[in-house]
Biopython code that builds the backbone (N, CA, C, O; Angstrom):
import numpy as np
from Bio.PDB.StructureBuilder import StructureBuilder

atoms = [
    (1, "UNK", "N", (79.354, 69.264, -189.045)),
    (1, "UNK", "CA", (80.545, 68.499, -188.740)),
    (1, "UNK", "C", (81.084, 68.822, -187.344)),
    (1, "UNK", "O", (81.413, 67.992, -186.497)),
    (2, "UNK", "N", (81.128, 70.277, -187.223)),
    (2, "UNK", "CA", (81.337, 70.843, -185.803)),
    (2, "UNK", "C", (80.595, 69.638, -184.254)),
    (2, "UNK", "O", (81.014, 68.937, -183.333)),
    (3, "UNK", "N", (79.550, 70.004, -184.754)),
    (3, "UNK", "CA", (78.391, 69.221, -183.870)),
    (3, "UNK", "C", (78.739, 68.052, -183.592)),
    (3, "UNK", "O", (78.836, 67.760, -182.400)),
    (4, "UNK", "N", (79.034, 67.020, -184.642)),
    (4, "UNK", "CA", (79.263, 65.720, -184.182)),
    (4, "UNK", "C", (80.868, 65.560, -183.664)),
    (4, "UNK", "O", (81.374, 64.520, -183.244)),
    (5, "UNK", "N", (81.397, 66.614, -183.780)),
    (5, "UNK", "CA", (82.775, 66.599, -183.017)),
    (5, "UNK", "C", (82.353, 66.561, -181.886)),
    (5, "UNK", "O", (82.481, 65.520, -181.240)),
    (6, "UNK", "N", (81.752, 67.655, -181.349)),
    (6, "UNK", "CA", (81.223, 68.510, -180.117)),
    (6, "UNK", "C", (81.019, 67.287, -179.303)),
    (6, "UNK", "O", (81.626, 66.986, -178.275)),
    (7, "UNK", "N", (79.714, 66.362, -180.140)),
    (7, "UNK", "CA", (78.889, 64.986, -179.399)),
    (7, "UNK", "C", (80.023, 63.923, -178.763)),
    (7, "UNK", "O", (80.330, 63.388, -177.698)),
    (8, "UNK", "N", (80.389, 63.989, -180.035)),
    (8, "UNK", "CA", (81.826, 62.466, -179.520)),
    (8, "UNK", "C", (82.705, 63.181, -178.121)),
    (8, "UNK", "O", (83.042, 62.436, -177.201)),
    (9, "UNK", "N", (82.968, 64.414, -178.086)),
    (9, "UNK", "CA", (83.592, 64.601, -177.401)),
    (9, "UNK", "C", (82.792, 64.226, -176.122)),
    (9, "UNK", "O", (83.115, 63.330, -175.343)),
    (10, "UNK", "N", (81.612, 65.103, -176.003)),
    (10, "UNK", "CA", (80.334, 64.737, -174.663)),
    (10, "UNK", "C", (80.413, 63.328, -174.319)),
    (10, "UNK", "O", (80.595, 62.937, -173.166)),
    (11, "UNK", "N", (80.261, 62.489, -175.431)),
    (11, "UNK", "CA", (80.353, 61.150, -174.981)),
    (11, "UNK", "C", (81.168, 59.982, -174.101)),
    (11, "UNK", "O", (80.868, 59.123, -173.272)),
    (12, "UNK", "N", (82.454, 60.491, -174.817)),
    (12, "UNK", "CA", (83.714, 60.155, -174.194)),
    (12, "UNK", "C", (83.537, 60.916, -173.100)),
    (12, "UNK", "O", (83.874, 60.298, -172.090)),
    (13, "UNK", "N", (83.252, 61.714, -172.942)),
    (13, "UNK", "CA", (83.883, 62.140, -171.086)),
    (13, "UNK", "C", (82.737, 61.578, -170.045)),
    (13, "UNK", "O", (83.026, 61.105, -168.947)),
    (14, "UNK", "N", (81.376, 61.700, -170.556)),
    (14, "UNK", "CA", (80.274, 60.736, -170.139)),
    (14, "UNK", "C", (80.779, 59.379, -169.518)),
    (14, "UNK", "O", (80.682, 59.154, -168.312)),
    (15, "UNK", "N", (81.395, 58.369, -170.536)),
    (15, "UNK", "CA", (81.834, 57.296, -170.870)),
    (15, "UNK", "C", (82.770, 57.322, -169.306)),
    (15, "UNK", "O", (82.528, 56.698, -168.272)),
    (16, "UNK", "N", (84.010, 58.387, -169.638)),
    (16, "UNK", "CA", (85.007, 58.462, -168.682)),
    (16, "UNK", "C", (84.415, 58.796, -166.854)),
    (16, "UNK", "O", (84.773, 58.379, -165.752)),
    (17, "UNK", "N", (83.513, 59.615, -167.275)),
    (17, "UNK", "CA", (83.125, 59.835, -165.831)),
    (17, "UNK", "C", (82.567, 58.591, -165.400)),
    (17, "UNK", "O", (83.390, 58.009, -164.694)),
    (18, "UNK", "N", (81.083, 57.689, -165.591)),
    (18, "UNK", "CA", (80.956, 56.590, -165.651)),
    (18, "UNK", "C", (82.276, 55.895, -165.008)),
    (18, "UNK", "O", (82.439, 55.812, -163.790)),
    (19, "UNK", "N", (83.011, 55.504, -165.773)),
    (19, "UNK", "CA", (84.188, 54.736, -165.262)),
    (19, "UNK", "C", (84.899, 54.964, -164.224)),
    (19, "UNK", "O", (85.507, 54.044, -163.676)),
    (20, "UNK", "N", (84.948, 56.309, -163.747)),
    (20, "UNK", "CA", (85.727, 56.637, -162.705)),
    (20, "UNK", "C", (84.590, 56.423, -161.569)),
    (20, "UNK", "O", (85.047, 55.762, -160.636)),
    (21, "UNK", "N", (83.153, 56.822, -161.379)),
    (21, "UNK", "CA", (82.212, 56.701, -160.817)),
    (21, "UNK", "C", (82.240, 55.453, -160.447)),
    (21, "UNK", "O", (82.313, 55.170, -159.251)),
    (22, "UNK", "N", (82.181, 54.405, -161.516)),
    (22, "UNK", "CA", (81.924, 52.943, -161.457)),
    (22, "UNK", "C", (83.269, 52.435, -160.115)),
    (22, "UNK", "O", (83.010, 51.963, -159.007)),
    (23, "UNK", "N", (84.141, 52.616, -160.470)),
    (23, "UNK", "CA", (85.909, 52.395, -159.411)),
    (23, "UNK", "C", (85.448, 53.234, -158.170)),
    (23, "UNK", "O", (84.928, 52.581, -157.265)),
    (24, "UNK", "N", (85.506, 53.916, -158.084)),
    (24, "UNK", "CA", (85.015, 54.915, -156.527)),
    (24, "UNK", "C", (83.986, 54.250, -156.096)),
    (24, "UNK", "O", (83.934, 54.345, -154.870)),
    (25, "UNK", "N", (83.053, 53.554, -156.570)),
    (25, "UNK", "CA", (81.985, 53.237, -155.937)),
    (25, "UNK", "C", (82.420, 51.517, -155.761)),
    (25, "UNK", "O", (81.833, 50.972, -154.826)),
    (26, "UNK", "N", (82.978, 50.996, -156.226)),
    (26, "UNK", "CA", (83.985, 49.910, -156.147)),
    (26, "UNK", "C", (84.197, 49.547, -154.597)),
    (26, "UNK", "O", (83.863, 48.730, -153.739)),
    (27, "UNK", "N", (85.186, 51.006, -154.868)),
    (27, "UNK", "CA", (86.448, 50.888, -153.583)),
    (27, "UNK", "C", (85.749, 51.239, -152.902)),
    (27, "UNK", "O", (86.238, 50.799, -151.862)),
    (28, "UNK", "N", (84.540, 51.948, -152.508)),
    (28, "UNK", "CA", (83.877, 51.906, -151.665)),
    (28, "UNK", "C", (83.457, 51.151, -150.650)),
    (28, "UNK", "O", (83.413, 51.247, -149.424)),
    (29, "UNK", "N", (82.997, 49.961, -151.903)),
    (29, "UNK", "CA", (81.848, 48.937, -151.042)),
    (29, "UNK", "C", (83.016, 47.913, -150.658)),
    (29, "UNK", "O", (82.692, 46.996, -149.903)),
    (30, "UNK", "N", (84.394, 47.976, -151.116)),
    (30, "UNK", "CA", (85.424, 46.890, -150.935)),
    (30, "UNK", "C", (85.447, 47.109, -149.028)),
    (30, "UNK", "O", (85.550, 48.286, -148.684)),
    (31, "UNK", "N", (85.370, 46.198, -148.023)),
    (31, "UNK", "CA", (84.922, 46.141, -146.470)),
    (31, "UNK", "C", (86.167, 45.091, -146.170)),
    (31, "UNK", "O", (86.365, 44.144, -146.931)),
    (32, "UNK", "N", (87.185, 45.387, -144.733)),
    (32, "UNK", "CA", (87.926, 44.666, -144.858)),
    (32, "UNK", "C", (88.073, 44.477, -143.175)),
    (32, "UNK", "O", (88.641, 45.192, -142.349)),
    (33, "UNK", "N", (87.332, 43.233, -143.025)),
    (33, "UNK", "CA", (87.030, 43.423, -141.494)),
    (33, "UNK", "C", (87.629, 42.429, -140.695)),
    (33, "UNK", "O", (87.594, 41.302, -141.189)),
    (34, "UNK", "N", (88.309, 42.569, -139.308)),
    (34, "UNK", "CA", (89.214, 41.914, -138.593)),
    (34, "UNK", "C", (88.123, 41.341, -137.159)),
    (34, "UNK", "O", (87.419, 42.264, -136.750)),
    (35, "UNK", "N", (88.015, 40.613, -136.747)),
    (35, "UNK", "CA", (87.537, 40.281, -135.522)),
    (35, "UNK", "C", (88.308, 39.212, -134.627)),
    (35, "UNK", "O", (89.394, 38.831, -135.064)),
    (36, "UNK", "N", (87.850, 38.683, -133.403)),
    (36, "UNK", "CA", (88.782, 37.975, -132.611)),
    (36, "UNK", "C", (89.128, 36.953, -133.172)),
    (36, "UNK", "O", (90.275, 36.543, -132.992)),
    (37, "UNK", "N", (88.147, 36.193, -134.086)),
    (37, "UNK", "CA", (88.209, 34.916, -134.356)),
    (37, "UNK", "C", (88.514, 34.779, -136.176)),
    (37, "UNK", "O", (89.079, 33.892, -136.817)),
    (38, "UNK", "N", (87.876, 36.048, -136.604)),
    (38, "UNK", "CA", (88.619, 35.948, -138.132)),
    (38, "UNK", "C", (88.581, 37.144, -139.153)),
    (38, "UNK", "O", (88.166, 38.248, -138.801)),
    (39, "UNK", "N", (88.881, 36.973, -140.010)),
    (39, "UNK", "CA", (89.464, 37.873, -140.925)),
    (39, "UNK", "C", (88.306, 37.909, -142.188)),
    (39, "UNK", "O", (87.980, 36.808, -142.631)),
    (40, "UNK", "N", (87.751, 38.974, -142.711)),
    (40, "UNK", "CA", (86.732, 38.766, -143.884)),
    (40, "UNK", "C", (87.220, 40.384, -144.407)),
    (40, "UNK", "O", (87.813, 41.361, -143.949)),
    (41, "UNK", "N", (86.425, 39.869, -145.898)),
    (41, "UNK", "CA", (86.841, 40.410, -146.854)),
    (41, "UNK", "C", (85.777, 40.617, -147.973)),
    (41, "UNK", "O", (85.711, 39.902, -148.973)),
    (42, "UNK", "N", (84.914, 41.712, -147.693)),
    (42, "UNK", "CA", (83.536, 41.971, -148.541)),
    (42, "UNK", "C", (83.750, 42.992, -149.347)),
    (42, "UNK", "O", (84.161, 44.111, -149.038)),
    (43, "UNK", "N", (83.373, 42.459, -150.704)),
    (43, "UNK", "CA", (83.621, 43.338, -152.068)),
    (43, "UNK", "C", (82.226, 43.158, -152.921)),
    (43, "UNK", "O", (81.348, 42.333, -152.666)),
    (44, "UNK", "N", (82.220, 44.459, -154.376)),
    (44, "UNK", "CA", (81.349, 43.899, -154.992)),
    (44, "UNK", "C", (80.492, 45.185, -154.571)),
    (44, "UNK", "O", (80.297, 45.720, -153.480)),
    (45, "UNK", "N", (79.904, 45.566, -156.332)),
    (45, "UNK", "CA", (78.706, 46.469, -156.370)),
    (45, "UNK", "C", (77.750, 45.983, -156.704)),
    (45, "UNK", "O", (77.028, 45.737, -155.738)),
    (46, "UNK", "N", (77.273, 45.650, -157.787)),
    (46, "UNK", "CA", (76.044, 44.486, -157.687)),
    (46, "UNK", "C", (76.136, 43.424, -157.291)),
    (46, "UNK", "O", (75.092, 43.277, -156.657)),
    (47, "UNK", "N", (76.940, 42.131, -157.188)),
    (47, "UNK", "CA", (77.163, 41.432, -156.093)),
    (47, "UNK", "C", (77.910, 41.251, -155.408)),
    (47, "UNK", "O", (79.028, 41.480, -155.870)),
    (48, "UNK", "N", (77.884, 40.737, -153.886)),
    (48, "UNK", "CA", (78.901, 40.302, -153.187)),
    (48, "UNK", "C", (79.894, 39.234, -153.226)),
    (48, "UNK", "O", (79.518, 38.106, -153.542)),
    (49, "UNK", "N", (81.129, 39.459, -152.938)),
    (49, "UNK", "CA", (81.853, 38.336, -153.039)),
    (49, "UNK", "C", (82.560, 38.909, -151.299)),
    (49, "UNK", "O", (82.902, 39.987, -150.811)),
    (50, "UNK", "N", (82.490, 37.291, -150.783)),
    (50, "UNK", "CA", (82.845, 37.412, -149.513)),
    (50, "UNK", "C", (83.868, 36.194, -149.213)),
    (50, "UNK", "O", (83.514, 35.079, -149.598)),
    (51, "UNK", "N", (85.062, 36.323, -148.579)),
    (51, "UNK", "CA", (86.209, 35.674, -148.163)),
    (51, "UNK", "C", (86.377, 35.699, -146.722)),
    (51, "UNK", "O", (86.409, 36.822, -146.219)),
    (52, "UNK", "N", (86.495, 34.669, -145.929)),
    (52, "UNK", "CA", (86.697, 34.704, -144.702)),
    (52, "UNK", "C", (87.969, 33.742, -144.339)),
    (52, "UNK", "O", (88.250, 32.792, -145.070)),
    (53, "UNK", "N", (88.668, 34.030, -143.241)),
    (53, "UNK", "CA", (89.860, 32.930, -142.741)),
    (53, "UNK", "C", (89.413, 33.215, -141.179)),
    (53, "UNK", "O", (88.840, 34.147, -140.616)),
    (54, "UNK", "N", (89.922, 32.038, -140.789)),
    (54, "UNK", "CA", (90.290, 32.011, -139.477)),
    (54, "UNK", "C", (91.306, 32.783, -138.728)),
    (54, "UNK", "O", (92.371, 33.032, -139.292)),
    (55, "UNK", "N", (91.165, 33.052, -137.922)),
    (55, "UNK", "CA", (93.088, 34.220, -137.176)),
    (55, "UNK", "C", (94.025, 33.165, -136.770)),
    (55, "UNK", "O", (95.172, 33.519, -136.497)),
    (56, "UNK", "N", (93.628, 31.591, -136.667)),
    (56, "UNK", "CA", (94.226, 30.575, -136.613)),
    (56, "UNK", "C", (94.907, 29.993, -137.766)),
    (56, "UNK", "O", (95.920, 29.322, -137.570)),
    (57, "UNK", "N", (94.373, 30.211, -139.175)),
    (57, "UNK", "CA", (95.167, 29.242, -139.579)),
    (57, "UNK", "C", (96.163, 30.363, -140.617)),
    (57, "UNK", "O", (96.756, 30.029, -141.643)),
    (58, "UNK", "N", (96.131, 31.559, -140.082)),
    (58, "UNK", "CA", (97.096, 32.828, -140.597)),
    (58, "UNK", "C", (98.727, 32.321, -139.908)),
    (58, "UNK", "O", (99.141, 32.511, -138.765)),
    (59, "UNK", "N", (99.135, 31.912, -140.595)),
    (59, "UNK", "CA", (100.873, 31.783, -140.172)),
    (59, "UNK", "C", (101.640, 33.227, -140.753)),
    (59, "UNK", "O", (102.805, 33.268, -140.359)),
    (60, "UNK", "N", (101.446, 33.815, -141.172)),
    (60, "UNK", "CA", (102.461, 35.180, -141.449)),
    (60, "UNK", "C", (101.871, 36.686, -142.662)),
    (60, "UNK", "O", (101.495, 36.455, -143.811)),
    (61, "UNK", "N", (101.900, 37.455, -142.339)),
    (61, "UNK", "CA", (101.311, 38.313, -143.384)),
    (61, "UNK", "C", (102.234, 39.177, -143.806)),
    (61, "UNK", "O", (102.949, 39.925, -143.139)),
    (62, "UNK", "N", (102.170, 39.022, -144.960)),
    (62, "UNK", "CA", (103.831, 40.083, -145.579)),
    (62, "UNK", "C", (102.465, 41.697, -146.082)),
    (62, "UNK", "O", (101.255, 41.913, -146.145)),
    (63, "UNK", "N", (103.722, 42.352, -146.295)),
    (63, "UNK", "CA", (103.001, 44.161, -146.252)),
    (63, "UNK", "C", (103.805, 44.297, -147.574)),
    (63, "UNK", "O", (104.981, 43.936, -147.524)),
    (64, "UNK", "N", (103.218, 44.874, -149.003)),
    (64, "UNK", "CA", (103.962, 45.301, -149.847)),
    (64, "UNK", "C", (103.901, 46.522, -149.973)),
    (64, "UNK", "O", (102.745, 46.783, -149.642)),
    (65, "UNK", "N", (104.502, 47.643, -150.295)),
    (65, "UNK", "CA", (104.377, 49.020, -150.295)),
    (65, "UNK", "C", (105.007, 49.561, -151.240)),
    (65, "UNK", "O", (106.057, 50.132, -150.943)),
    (66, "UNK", "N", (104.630, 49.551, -152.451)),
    (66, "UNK", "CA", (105.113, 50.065, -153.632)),
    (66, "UNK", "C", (105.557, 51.651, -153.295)),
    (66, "UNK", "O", (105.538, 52.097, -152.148)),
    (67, "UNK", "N", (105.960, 52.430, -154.470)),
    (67, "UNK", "CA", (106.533, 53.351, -154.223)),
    (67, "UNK", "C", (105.654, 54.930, -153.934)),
    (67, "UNK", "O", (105.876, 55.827, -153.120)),
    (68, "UNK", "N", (104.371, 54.739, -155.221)),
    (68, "UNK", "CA", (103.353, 55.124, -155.439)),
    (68, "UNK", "C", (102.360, 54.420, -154.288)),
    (68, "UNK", "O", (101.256, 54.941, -154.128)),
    (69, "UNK", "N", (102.615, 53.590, -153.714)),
    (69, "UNK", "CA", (101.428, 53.608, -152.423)),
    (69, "UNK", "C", (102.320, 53.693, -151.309)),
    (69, "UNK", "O", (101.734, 53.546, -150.236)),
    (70, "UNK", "N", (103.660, 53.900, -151.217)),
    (70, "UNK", "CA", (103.896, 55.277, -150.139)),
    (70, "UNK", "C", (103.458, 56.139, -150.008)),
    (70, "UNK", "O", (102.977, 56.476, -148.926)),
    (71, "UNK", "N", (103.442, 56.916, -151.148)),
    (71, "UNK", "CA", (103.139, 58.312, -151.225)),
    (71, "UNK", "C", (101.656, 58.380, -151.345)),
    (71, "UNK", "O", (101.307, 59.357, -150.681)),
    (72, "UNK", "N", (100.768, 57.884, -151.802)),
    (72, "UNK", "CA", (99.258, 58.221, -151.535)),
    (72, "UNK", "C", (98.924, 56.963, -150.324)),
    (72, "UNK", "O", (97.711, 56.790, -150.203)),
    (73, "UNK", "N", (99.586, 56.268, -149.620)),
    (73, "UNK", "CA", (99.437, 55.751, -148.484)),
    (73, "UNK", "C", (98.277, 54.637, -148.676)),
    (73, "UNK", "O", (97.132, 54.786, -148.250)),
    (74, "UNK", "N", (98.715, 53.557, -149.343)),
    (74, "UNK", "CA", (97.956, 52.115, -149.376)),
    (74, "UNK", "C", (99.239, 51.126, -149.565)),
    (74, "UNK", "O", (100.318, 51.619, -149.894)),
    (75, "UNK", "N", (99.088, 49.559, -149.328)),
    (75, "UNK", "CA", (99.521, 48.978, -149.431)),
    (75, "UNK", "C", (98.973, 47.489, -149.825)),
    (75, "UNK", "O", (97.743, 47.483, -149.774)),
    (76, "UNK", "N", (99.406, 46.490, -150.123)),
    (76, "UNK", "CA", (98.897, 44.829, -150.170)),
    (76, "UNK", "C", (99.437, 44.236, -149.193)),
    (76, "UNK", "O", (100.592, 44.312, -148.775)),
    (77, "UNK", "N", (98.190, 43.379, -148.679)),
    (77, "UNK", "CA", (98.448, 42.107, -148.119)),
    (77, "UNK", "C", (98.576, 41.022, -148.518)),
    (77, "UNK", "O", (97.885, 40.694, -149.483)),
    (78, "UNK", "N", (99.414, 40.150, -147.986)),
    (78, "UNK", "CA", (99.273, 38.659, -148.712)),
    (78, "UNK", "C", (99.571, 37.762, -146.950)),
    (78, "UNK", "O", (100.573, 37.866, -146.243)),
    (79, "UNK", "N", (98.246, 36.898, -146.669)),
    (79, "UNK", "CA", (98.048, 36.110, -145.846)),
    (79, "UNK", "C", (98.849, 34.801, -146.411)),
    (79, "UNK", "O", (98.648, 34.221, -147.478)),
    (80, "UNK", "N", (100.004, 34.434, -145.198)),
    (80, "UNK", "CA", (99.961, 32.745, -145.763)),
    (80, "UNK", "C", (99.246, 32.376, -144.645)),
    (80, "UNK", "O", (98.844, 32.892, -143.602)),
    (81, "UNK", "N", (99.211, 30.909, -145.422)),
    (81, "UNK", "CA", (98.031, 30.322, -144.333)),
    (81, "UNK", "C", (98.494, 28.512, -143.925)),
    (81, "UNK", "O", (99.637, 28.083, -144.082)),
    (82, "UNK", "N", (97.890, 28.077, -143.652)),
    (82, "UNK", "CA", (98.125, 26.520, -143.371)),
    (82, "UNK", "C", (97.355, 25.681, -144.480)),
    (82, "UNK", "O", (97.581, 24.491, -144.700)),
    (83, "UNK", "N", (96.392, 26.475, -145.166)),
    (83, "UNK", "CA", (95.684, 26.099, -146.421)),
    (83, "UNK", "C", (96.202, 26.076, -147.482)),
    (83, "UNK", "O", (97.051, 26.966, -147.542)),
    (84, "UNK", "N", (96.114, 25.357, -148.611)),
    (84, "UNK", "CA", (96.458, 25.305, -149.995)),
    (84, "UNK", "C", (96.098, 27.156, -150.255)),
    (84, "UNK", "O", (96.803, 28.162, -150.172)),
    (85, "UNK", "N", (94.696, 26.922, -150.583)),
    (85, "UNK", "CA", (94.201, 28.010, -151.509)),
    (85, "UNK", "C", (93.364, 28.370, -150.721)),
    (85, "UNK", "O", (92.911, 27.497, -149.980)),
    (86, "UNK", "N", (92.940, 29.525, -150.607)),
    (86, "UNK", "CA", (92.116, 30.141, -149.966)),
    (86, "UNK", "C", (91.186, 31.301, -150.857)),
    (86, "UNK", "O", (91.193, 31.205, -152.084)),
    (87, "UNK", "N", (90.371, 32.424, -150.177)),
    (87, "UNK", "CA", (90.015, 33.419, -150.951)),
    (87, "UNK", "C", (90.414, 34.582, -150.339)),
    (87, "UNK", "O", (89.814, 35.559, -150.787)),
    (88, "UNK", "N", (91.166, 34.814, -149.525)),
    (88, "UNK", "CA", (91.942, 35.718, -149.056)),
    (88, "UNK", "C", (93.269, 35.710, -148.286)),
    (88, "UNK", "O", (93.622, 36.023, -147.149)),
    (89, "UNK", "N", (93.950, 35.136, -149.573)),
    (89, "UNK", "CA", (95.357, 35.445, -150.237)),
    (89, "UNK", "C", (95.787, 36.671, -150.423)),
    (89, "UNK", "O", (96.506, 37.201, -149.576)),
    (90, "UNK", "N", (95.495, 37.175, -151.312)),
    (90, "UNK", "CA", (95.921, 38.650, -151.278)),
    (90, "UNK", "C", (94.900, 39.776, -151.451)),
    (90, "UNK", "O", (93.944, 39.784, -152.226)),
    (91, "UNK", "N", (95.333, 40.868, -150.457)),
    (91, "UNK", "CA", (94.442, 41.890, -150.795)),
    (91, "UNK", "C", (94.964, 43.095, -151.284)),
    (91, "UNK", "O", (95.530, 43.785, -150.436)),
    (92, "UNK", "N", (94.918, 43.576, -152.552)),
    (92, "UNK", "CA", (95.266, 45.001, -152.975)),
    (92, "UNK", "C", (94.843, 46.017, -152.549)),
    (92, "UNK", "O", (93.640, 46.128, -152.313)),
    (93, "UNK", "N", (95.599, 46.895, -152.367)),
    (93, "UNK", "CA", (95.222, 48.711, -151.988)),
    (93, "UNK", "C", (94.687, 48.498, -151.202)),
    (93, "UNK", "O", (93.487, 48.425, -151.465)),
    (94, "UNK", "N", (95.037, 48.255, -149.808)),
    (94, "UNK", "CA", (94.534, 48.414, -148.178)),
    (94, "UNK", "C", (95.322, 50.016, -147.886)),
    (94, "UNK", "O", (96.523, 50.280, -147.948)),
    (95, "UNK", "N", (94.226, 50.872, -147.573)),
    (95, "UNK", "CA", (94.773, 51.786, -146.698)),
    (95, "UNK", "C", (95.264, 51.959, -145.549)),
    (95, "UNK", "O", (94.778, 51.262, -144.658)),
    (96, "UNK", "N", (96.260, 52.827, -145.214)),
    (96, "UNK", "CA", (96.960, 52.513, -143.497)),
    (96, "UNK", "C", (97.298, 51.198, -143.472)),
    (96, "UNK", "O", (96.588, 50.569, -142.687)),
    (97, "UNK", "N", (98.172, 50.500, -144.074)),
    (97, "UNK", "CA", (98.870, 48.980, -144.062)),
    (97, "UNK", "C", (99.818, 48.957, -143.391)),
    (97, "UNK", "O", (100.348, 47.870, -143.625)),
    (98, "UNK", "N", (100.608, 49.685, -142.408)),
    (98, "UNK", "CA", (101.152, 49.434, -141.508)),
    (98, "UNK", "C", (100.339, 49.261, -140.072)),
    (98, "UNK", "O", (100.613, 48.433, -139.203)),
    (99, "UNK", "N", (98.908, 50.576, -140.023)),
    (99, "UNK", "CA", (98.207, 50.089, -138.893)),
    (99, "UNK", "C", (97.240, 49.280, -138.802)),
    (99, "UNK", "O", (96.552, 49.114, -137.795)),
    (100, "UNK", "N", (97.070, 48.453, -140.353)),
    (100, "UNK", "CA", (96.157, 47.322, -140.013)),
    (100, "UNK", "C", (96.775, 46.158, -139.535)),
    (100, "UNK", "O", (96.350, 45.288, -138.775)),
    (101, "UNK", "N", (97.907, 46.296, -140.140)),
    (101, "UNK", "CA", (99.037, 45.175, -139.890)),
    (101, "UNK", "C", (98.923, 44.860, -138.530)),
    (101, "UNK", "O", (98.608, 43.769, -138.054)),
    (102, "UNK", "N", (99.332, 46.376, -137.667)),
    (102, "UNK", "CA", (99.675, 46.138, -136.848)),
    (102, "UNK", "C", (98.834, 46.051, -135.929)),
    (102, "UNK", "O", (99.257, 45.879, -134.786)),
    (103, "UNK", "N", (97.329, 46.151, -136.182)),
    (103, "UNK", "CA", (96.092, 45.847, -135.394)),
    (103, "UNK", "C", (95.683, 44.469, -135.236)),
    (103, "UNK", "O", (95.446, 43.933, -134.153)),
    (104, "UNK", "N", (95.579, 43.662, -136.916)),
    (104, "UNK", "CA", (95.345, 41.964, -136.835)),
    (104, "UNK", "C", (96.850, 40.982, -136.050)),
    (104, "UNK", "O", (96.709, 39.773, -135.863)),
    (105, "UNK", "N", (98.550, 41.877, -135.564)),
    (105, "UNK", "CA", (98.645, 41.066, -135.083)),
    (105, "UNK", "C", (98.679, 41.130, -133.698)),
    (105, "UNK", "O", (99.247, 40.316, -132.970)),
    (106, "UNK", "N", (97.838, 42.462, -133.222)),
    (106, "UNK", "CA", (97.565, 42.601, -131.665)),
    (106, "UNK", "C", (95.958, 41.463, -131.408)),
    (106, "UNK", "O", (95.857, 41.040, -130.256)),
    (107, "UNK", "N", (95.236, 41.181, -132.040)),
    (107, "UNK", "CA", (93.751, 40.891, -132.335)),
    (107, "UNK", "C", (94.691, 39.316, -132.123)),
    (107, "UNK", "O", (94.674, 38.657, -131.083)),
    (108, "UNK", "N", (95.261, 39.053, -133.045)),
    (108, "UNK", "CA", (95.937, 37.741, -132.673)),
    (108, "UNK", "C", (96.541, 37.766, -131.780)),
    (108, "UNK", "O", (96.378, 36.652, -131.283)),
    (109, "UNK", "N", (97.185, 38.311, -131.174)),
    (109, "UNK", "CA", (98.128, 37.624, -129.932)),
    (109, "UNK", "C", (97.212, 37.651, -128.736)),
    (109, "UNK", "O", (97.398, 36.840, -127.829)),
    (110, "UNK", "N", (96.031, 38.715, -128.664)),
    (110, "UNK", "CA", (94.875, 38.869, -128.104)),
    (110, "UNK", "C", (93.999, 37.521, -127.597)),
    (110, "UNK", "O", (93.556, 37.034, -126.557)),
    (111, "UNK", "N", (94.046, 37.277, -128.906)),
    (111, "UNK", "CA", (93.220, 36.097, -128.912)),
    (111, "UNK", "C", (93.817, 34.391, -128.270)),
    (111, "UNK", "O", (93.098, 33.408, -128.087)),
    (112, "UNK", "N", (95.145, 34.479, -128.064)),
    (112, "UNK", "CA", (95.976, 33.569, -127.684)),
    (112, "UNK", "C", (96.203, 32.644, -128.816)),
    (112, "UNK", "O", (96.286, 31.424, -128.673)),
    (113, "UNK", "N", (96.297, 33.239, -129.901)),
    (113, "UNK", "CA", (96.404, 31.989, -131.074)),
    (113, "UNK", "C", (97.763, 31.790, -130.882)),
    (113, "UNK", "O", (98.251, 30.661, -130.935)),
    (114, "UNK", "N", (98.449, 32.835, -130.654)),
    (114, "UNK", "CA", (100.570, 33.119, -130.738)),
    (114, "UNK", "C", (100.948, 34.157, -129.744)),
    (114, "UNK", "O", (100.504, 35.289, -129.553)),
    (115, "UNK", "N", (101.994, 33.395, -129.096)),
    (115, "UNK", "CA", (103.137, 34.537, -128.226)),
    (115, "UNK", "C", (102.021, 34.795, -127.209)),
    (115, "UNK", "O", (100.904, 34.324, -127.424)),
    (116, "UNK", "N", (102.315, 35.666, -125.893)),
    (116, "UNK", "CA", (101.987, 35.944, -125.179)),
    (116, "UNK", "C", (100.607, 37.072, -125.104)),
    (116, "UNK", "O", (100.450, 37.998, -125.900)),
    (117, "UNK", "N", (99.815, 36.790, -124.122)),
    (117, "UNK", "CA", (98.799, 37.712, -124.099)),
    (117, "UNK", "C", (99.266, 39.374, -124.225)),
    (117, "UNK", "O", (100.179, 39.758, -123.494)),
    (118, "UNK", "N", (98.721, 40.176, -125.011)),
    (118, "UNK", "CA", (99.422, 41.513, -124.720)),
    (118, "UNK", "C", (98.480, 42.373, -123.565)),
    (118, "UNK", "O", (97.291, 42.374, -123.882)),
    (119, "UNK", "N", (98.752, 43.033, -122.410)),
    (119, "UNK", "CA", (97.750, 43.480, -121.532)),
    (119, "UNK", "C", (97.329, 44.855, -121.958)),
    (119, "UNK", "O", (97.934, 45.811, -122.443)),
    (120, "UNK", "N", (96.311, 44.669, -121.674)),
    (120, "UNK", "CA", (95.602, 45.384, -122.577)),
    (120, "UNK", "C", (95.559, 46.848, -121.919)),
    (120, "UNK", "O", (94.977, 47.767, -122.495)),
]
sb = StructureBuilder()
sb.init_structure("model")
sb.init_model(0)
sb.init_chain("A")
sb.init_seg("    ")
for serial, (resi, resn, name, xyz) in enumerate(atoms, 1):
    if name == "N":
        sb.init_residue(resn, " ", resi, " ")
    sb.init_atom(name, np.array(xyz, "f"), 0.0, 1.0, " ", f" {name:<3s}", serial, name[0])
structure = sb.get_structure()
């Protein structure tokens, strides 16, 4: 009886590690990449799912910062856009969300989509 306590227990933490393994390796492959001309968004362990926008048709990006991603330091994005629907609307748990923020809207003003060139 001992024994099959012992097992179930092995199992479950098996089970649990697995799961935590499975999320880490997640957030891993989650890629959240800015360039002059657009914005992409590559996720996915066995497959990819990929989202791209233009830096043009981005009209405003709000920063959410819960209380708990103060303190371990992530935040969400949410792109509006000039589009109905898109596939990158919102993105959860971005790390450093004040300096990505504040990188896509130097990359934009860069790019002359809005406001003045910034010199570089």
């Amino acid at each position: 009886m001992a024994v099959q306590v012992a097992w179930s227990f092995l199992i479950v933490a098996v089970l649990l590690l697995g799961h935590a393994a499975w999320g880490w390796l997640a957030v891993l492959r989650d890629r959240f990449v800015i360039t002059n001309m657009r914005v992409f968004r590559v996720h996915g362990v066995l497959s990819q799912s990929l989202a791209t926008m233009p830096l043009s048709r981005i009209l405003d990006i709000s920063v959410k910062k819960p209380l708990h991603g103060r303190v371990l330091g992530f935040g969400h994005f949410c792109f509006e856009s000039a589009a109905q629907e898109q596939g990158l609307r919102d993105i959860r748990y971005v790390g450093r969300p004040d300096e990505r923020d504040l990188a896509i809207q130097r990359v934009v003003q860069r790019s002359g989509l809005r406001g003045p060139r910034v010199p570089n």
